[in-house]
C-alpha positions as CSV (number, residue, x, y, z in Angstrom):
1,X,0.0,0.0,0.0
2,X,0.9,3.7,-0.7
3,X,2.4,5.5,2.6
4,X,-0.5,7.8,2.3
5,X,-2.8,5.2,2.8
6,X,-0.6,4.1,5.9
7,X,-0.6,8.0,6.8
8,X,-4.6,9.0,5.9
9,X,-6.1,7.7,9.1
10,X,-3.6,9.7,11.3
11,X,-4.4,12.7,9.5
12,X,-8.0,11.8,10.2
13,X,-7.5,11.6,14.0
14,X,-6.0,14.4,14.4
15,X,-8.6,16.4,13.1
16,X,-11.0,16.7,16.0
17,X,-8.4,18.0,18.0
18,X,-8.4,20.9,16.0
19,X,-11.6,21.5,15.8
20,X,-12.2,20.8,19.4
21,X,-9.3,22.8,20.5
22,X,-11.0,25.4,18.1
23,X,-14.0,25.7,19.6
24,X,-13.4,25.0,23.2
25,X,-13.8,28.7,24.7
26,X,-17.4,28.4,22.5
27,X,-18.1,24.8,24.9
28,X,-20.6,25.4,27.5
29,X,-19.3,24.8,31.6
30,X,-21.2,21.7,31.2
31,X,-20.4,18.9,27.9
32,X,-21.9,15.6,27.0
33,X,-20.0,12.3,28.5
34,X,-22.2,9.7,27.8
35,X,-25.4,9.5,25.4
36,X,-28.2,6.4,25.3
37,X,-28.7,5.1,22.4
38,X,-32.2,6.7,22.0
39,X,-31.0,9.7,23.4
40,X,-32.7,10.1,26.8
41,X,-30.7,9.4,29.1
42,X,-27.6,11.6,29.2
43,X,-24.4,11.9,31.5
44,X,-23.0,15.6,31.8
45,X,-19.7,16.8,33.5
46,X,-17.8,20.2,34.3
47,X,-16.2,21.2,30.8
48,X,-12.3,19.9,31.6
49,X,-9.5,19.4,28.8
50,X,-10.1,16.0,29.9
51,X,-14.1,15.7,29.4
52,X,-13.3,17.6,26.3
53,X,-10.9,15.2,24.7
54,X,-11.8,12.1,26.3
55,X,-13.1,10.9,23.1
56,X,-10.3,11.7,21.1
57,X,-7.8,10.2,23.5
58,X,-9.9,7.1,23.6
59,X,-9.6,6.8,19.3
60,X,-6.2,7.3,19.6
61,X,-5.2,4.6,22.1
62,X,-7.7,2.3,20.4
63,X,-5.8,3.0,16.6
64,X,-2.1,2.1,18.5
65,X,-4.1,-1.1,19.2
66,X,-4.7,-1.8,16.0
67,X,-1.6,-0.4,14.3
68,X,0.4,-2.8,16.7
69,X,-1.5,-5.4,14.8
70,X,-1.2,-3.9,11.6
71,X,2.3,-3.8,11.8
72,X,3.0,-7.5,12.3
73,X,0.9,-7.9,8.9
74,X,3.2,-5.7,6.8
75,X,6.9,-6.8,6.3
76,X,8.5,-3.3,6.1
77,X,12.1,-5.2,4.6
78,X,10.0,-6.6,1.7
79,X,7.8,-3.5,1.5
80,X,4.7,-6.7,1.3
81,X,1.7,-6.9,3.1
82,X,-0.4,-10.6,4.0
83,X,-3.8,-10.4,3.7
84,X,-5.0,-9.3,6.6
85,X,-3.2,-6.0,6.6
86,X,-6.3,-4.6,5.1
87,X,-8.6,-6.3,7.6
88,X,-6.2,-4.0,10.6
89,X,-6.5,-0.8,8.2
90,X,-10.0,-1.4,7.5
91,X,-10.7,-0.8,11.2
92,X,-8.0,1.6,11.8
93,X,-9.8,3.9,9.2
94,X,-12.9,3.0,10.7
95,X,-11.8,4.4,14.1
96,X,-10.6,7.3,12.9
97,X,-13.8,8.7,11.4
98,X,-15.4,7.5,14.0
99,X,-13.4,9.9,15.8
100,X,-14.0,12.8,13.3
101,X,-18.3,12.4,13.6
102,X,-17.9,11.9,17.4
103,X,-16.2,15.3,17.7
104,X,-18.5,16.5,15.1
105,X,-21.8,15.6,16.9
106,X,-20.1,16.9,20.2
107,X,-19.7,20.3,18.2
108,X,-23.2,20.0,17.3
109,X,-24.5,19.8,20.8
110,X,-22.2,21.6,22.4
111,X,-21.3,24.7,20.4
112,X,-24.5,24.9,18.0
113,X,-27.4,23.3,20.0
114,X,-28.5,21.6,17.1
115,X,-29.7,18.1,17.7
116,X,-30.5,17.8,14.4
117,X,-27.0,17.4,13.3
118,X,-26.0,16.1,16.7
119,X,-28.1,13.0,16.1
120,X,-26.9,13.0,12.4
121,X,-23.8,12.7,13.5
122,X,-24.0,10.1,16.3
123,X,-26.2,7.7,14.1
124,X,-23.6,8.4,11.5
125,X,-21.2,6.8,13.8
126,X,-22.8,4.4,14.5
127,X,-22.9,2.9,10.9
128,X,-19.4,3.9,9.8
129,X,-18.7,1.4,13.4
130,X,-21.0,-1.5,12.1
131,X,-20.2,-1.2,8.7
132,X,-16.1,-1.0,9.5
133,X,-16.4,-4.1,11.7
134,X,-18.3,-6.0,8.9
135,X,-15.9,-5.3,6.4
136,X,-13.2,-6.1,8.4
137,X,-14.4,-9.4,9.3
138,X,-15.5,-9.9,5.6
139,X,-11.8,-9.1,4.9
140,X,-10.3,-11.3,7.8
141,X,-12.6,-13.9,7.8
142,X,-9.8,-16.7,7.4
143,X,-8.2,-15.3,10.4
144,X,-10.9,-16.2,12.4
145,X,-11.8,-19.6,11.3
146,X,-7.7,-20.1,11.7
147,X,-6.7,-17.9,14.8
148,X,-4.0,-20.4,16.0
149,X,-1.3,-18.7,13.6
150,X,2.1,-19.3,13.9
151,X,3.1,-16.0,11.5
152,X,1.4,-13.9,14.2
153,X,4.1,-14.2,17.1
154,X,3.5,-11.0,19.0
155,X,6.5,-10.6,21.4
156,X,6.4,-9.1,25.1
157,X,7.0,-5.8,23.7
158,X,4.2,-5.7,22.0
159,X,2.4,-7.5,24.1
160,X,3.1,-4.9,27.2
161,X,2.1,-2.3,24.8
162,X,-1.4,-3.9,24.2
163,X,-1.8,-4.9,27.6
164,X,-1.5,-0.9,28.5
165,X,-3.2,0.6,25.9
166,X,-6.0,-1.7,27.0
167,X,-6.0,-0.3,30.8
168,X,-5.6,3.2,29.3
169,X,-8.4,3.2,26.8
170,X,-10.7,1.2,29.5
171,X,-9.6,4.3,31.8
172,X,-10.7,6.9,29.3
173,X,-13.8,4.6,28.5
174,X,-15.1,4.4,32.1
175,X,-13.5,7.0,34.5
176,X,-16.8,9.4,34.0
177,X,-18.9,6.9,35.5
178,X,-17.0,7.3,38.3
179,X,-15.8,10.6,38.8
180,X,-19.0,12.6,37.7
């Protein structure tokens, strides 16, 4: 694959921290943590960088996940991917715009009061979740029926890295349960 197609979903998560570091002074003293799925009932918390951004953070730690994985499905000596490097992209792009329509249906609430678009946009998500993880099992299908694979050694390295990206992003996830 192209190194902007390696590149492309970074670009895309990086994107609502610019818009939301663009429109924080315009973010009411109270934001949006949690949201049902029909909408009623709603978690707020005191506007923090860290209520802010939680999302964000959260798509980020969850794409290092997946580009640990990714990595051990390209061979960066031989410049050659196996077939399931497009299963790990698939869902590495996914996460990204997921990222993009969470910050913009947060926008939406937050800075324009317009549930219209805010429900556009979480329902939007929503799809662009389902349809990612569908395609990616559709891609990665032989993983699955043969998980036991001996080409996908993942060494402690890489295995401490998961292991804390895991207790970081169920951190992120959950702390506002807690704390608000």
């Amino acid at each position: 694959m192209s190194k902007l197609f390696r590149i492309v979903p970074w670009i895309i998560l990086l994107i609502p921290f610019i818009l939301l570091s663009f429109f924080y002074n315009s973010i009411g003293e109270e934001v949006l943590v949690y949201r049902s799925f029909d909408g009623n009932q709603n978690q707020f918390a005191p506007k923090s960088l860290f209520t802010v951004f939680r999302v964000p953070l959260i798509e980020i730690v969850c794409a290092l996940m997946i580009e640990i994985m990714r990595r051990k499905a390209f061979d960066f000596e031989t410049k050659s991917q196996s077939n399931y490097y497009l299963m790990w992209s698939i869902l590495l792009f996914a996460v990204a715009l997921k990222s993009l329509l969470q910050s913009l249906e947060f926008i939406s609430s937050s800075v324009f009061q317009n549930p219209y678009w805010a429900n556009f946009f979480f329902y939007t998500t929503f799809a662009i979740v389902i349809g990612g993880i569908i395609l990616a099992f559709i891609e990665g299908r032989k993983l699955f029926i043969n998980f036991n694979r001996q080409d996908w050694k993942i060494n402690i390295w890489e295995k401490i890295g998961l292991a804390s990206l895991f207790l970081i992003y169920v951190y992120l996830a959950f702390a506002p349960m807690f704390i608000y």
